[in-house]
N, C-alpha and C positions, 0 to 999 in steps of 0.2 A: 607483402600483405601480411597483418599479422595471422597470426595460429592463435588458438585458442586451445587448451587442452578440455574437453567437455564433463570431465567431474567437479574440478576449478570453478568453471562458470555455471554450473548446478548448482553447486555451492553459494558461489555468491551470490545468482538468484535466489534461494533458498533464506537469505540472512537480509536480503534487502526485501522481500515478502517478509519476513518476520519482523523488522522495523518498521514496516509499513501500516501491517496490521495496529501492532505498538503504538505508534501514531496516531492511529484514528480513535484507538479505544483513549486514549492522553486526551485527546478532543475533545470526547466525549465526557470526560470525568474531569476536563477543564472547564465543562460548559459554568458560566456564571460566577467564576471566582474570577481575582484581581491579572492570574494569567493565561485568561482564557486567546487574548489577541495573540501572544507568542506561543500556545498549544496550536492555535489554527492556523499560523503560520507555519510551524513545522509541518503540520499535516497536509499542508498542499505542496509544501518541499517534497515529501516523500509519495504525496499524491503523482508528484512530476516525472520521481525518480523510478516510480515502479511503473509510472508509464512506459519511458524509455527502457527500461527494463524488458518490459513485455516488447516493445520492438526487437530486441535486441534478442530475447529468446527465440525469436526463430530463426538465428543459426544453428540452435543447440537443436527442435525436434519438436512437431508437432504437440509433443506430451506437456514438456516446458511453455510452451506458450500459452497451452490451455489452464496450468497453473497458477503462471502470472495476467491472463485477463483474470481468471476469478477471483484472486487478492485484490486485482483492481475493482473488479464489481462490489466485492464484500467492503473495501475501503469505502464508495462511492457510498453506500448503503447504510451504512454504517456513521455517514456523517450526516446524510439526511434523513434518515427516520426518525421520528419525534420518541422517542422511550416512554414522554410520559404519558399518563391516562388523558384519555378526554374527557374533557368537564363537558355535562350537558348541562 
């Protein structure tokens, strides 16, 4: 069975929430330019990756998991919120 050493895998939950974030806000500031289809493709790549992420933190502890769902919620949110005003 593998081991894990749990600073290791803090870390690299830690770095793969922080590309994720990166990702959505790329998304977001790729909205309507010519590379917007390859910003939202990333962004579901890492949308996937911090999914399985967030399973995977609950080897490491309650605390890490709750981490990684909220990078997942803030991604989630972050892709669907309209930023701009509404025109009435």
């Amino acid at each position: 069975m593998l081991s894990f050493e749990p600073a290791s895998l803090i870390f690299g939950l830690a770095i793969i929430q922080g590309i994720g974030l990166a990702s959505a806000c790329l998304a977001r500031i790729g909205e309507g330019s010519i590379r917007q289809t390859s910003c939202q493709r990333l962004f579901l790549g890492c949308l996937a990756l911090v999914g399985v992420s967030t399973m995977l933190a609950m080897l490491v502890g309650p605390g890490a998991c709750v981490a990684s769902g909220a990078t997942l919620a803030v991604m989630v949110l972050t892709a669907t919120w309209d930023f701009g005003g509404a025109v009435l």
